[in-house]
PyMOL CGO cylinders between C-alpha atoms (Angstrom):
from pymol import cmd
from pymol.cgo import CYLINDER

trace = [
    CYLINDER, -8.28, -11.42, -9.96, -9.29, -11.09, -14.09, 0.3, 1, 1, 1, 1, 1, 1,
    CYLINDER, -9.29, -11.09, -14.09, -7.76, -13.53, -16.08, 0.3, 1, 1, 1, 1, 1, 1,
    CYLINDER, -7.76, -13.53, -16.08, -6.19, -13.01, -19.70, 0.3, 1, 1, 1, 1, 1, 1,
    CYLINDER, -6.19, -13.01, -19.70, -5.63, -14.94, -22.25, 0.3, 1, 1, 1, 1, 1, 1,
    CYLINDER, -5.63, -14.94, -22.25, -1.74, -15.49, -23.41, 0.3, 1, 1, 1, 1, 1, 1,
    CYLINDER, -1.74, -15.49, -23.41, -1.32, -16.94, -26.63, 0.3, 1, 1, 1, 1, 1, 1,
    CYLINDER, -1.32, -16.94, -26.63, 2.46, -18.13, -27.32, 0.3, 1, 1, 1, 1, 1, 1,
    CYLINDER, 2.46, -18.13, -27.32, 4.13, -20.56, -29.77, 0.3, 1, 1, 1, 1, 1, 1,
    CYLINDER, 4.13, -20.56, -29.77, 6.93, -22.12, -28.33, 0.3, 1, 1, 1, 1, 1, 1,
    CYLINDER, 6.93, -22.12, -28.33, 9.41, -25.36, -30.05, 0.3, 1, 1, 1, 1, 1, 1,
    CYLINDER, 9.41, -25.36, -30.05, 7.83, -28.76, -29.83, 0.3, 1, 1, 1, 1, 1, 1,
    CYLINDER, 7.83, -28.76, -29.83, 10.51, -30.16, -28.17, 0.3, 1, 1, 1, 1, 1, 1,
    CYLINDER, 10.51, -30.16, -28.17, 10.10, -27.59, -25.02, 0.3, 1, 1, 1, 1, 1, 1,
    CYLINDER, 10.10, -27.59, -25.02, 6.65, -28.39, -24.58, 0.3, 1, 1, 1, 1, 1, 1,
    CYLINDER, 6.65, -28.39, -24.58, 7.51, -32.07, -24.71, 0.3, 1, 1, 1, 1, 1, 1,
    CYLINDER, 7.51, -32.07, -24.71, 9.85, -31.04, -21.92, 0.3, 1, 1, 1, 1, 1, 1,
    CYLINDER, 9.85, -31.04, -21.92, 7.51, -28.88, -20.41, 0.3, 1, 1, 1, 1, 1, 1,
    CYLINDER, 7.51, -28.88, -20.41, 4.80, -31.88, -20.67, 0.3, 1, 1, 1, 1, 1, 1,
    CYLINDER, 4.80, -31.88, -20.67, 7.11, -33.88, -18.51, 0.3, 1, 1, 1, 1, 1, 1,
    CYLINDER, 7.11, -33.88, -18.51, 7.79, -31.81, -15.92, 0.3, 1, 1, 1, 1, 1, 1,
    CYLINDER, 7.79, -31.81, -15.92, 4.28, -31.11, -15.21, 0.3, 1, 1, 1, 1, 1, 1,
    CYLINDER, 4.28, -31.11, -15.21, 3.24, -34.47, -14.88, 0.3, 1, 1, 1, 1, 1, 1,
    CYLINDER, 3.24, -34.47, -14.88, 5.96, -35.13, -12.45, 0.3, 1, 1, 1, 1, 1, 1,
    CYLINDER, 5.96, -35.13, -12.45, 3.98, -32.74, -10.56, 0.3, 1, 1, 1, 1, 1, 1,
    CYLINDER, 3.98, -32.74, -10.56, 0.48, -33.65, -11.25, 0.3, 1, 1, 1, 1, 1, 1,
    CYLINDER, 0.48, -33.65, -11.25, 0.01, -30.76, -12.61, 0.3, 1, 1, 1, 1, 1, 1,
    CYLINDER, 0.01, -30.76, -12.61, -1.30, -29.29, -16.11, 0.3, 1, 1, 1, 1, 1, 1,
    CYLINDER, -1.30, -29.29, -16.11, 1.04, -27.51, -18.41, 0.3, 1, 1, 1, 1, 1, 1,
    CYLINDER, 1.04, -27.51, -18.41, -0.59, -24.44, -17.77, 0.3, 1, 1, 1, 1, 1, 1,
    CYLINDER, -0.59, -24.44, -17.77, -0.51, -24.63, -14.01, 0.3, 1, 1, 1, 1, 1, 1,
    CYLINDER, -0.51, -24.63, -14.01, 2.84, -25.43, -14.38, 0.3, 1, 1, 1, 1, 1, 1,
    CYLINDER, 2.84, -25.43, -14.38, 3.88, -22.60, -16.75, 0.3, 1, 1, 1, 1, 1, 1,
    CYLINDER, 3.88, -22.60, -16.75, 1.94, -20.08, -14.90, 0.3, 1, 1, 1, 1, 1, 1,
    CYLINDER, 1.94, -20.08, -14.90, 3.38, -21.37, -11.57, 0.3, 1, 1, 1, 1, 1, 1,
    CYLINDER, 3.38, -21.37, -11.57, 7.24, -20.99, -12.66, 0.3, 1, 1, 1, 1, 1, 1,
    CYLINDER, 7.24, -20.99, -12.66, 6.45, -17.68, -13.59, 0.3, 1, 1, 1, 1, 1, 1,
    CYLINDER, 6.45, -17.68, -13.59, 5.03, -16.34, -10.45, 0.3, 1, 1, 1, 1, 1, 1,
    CYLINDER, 5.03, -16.34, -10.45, 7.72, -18.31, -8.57, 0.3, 1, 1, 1, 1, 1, 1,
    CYLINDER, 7.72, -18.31, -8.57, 10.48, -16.15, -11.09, 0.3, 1, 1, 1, 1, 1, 1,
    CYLINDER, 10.48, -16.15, -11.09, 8.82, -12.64, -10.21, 0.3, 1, 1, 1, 1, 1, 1,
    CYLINDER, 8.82, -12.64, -10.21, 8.34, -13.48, -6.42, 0.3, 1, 1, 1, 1, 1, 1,
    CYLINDER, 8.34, -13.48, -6.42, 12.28, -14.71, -6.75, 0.3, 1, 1, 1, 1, 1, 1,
    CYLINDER, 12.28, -14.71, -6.75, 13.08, -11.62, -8.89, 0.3, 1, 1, 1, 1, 1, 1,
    CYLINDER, 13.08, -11.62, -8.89, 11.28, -8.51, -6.42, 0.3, 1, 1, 1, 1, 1, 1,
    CYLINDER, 11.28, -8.51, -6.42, 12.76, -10.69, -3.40, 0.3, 1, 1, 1, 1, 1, 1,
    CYLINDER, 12.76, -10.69, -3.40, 16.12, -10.41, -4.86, 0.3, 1, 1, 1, 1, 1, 1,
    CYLINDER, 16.12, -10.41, -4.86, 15.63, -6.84, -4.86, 0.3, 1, 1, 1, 1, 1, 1,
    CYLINDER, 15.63, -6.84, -4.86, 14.55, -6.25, -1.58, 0.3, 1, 1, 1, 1, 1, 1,
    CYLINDER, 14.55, -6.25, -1.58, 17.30, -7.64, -0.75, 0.3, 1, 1, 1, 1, 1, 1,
    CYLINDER, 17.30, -7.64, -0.75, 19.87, -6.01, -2.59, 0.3, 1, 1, 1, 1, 1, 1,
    CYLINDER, 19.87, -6.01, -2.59, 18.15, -2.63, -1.38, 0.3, 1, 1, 1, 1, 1, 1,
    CYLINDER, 18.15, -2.63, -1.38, 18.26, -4.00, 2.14, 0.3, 1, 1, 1, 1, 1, 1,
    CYLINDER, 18.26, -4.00, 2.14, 22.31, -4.33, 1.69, 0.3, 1, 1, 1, 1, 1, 1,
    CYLINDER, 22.31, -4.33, 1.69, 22.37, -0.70, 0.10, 0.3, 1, 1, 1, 1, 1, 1,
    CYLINDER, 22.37, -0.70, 0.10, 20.44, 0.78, 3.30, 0.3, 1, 1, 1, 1, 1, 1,
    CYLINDER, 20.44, 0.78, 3.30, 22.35, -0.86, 5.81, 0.3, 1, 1, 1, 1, 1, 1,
    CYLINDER, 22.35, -0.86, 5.81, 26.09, -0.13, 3.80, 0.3, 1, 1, 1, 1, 1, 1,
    CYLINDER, 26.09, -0.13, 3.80, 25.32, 3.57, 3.46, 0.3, 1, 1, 1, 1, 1, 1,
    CYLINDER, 25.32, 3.57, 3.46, 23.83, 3.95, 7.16, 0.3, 1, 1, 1, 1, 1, 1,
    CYLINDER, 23.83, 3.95, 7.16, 27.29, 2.78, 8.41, 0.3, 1, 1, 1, 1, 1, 1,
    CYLINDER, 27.29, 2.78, 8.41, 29.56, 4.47, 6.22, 0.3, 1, 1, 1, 1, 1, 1,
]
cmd.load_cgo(trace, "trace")
């Protein structure tokens, strides 16, 4: 997989907070950020996988 480069500017205090939380998980800001937001989309397509599951199954016994 290619990597790219993301450039953001985010409040000091975040990071601080940011900072924090990856240490508490050994981990480096980066990891961190770029783990939260793989966790987010896997949370986000499961949710709809789900919610089409539900669909299927409410309009195949209706």
């Amino acid at each position: 997989m290619a990597s790219t480069v993301l450039s953001l500017r985010i409040d000091g205090e975040l990071l601080d907070r940011i900072r924090h939380h990856a240490a508490r998980r050994g981990m480096s800001v980066q990891d961190y950020v770029v783990r939260t937001l793989v966790r987010d989309d896997f949370d986000e397509r499961f949710k709809t996988a789900v919610d089409e599951t539900e669909r299927f199954y409410r309009s195949s016994t209706g």
